[in-house]
N, C-alpha and C positions, 0 to 999 in steps of 0.2 A: 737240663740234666747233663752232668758231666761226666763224659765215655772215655776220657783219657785215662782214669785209675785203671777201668777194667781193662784196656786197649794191652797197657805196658804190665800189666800183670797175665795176661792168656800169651803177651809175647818173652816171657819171661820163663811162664812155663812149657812153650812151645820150645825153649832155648835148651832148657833141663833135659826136658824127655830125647833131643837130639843127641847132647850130652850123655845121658846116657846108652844112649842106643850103639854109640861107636865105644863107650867104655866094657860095654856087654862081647860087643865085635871082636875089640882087643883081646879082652879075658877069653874069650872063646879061643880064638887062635894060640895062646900062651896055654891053654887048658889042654889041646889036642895034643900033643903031644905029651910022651912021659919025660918025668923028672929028670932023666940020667943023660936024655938025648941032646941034639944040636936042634940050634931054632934055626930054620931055613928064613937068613934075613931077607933074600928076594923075593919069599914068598909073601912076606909081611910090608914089605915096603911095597908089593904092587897092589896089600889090599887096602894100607893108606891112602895111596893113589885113587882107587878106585873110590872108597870113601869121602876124598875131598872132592872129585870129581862131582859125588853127587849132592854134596852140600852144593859148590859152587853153581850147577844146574837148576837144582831143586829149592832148596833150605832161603839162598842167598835173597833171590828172587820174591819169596816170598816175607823176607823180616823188610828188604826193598817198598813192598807194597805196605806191609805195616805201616813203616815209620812215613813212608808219606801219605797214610790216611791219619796218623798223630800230629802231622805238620798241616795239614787242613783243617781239622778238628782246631787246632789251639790257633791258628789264623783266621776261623771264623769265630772263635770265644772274640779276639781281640780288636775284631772287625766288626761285628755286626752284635754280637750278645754284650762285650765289654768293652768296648772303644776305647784304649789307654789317653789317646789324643783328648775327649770330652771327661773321661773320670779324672785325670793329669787338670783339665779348666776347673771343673768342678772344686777337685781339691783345694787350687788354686785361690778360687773365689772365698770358698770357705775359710783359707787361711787371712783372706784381707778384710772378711765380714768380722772374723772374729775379734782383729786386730781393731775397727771399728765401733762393735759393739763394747768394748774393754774402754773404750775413750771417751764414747757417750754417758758410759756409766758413773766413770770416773768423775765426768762433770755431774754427775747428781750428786756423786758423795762430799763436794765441794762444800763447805759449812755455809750458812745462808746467817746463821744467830745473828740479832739486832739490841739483843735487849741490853740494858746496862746497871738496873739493879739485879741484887740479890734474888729476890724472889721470884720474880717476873725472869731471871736466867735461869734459874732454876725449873722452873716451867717448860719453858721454852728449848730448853736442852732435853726435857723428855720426850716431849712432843715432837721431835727432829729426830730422836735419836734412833727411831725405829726398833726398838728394844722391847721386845710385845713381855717381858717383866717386868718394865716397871710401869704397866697399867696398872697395879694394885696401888701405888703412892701418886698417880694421878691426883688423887679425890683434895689429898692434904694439901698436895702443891696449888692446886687450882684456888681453894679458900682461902689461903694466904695472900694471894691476887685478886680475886677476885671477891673477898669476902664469905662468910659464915652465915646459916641462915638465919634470919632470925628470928627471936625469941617469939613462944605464943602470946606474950603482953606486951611486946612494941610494935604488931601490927596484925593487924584484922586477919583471920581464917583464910580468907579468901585470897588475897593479897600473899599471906606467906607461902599458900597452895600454890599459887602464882610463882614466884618465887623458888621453890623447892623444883618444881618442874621445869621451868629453865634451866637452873642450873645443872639439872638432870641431862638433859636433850645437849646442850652443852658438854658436859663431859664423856656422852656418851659420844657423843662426834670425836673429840679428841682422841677417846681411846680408840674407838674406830681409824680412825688414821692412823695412829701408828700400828696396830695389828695388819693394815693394809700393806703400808711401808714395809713390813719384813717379809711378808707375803712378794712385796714387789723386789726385793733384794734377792728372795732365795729364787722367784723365777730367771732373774735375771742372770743369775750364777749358773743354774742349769742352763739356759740357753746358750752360755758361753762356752760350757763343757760339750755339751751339743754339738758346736763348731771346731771346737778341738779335736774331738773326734772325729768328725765328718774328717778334718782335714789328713787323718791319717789312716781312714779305713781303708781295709783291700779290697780290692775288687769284687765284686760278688758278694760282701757279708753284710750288706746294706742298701737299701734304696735313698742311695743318695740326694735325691732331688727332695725324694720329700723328708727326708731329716732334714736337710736342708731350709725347708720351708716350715718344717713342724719348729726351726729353730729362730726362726726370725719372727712365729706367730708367736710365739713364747717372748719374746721381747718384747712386744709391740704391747701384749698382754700387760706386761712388768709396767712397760710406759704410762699405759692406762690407769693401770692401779695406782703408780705414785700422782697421776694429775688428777684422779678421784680424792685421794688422801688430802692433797694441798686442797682440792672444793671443800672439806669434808673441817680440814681445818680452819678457812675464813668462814664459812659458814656456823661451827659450832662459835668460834670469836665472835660473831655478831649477836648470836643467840646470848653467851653469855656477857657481853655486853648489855645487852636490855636487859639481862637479871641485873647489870650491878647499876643501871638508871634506879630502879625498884627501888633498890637496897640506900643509893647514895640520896632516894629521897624520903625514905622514911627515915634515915638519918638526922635529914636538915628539919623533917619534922619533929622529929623528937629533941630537938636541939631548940627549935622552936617554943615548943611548951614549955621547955624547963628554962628560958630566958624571960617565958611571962609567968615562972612559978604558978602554974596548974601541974596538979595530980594527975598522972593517966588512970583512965580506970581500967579495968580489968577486963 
């Protein structure tokens, strides 16, 4: 609880009502006598005397005690409640974590792309881009690569069921990663403001330590998510690679038949 507002506000009115007490003294003295008369200046200058006498006794002594029960007060906020020396380190750290975390990040936004066609860039720039809008064009980009399913008369029920559900399980990974990826960019951004903060809050309006810690668990989090995403990525790439094994061989099979001129049937 902080007793200094109330301390300098009772010594403020304690100032007033003195103030006033010797303006009342004055007016009285100037009030006793009539209008037309002479002011007896030695009678007035011995009752200033008298007056300042007992501030200096009385009044002085006790704004004295005041101000050094305010001067204890705000050296034990700064000693023992707020230690400037440890909130000053604190700051301190936070201003070099955040500088830190901004460069760690920094190497994630680093472009990684490999690919060197058309299509397959096209892909691959969605899938990286962390842009949780363009999951809807996912589906297109992915068939152009990876193939379309196909048809109910170039391969058995079963097979295409086959087929259809990979490349399912497959896209659904993809989207999943980058829905993750933007999840993991907007933690990382709060964290860093986190730190920004931390690094310039006052004293008392915050528990530093643990913002402090709630900012670094918020990273660590963001970290997590983008190395789930990149699992989330090779793993649906394998997935839909065994869809397109499927596809590239009932390809060769149907390429097959119509080199020995047989009919498919239905």
């Amino acid at each position: 609880m902080n007793t200094q507002p109330s301390t300098s506000k009772a010594k403020r009115k304690f100032l007033w009502t003195a103030a006033g007490s010797l303006a009342a003294v004055v007016l009285c003295l100037f009030s006793a006598k009539p209008a037309s008369a002479q002011f007896d200046m030695g009678v007035i200058l011995a009752m200033m005397t008298s007056i300042q006498q007992v501030i200096t006794s009385t009044i002085t002594p006790i704004l004295t005690t005041v101000n050094s029960v305010e001067s204890n007060i705000k050296q034990f906020q700064q000693t023992v409640m707020y230690p400037m020396s440890e909130i000053n380190q604190v700051k301190s750290m936070a201003t070099s974590f955040g500088s830190q975390m901004t460069n760690m990040q920094n190497q994630f936004k680093n472009p990684v792309n490999s690919t060197t066609l058309s299509a397959t860039s096209n892909l691959e720039k969605q899938l990286l881009g962390g842009n949780p809008n363009s999951v809807a064009s996912i589906a297109s980009s992915y068939s152009s690569v990876y193939g379309s399913l196909p048809s109910s008369t170039s391969v058995s029920s079963d097979v295409r069921t086959v087929v259809d559900m990979n490349d399912a399980q497959a896209q659904d990974g993809f989207k999943t990663a980058v829905k993750l990826d933007a999840i993991a960019t907007t933690e990382a951004q709060l964290s860093q403001q986190y730190m920004q903060q931390l690094a310039s809050t006052a004293p008392g309006n915050a528990p530093l330590v643990q913002a402090q810690a709630a900012a670094w668990n918020l990273q660590a989090s963001a970290y997590t998510q983008q190395a789930l995403a990149e699992l989330l990525r090779v793993q649906a790439a394998e997935t839909a690679y065994q869809s397109f094994l499927v596809k590239h061989a009932n390809t060769q099979h149907q390429q097959t038949i119509k080199n020995l001129g047989i009919t498919p049937s239905n």
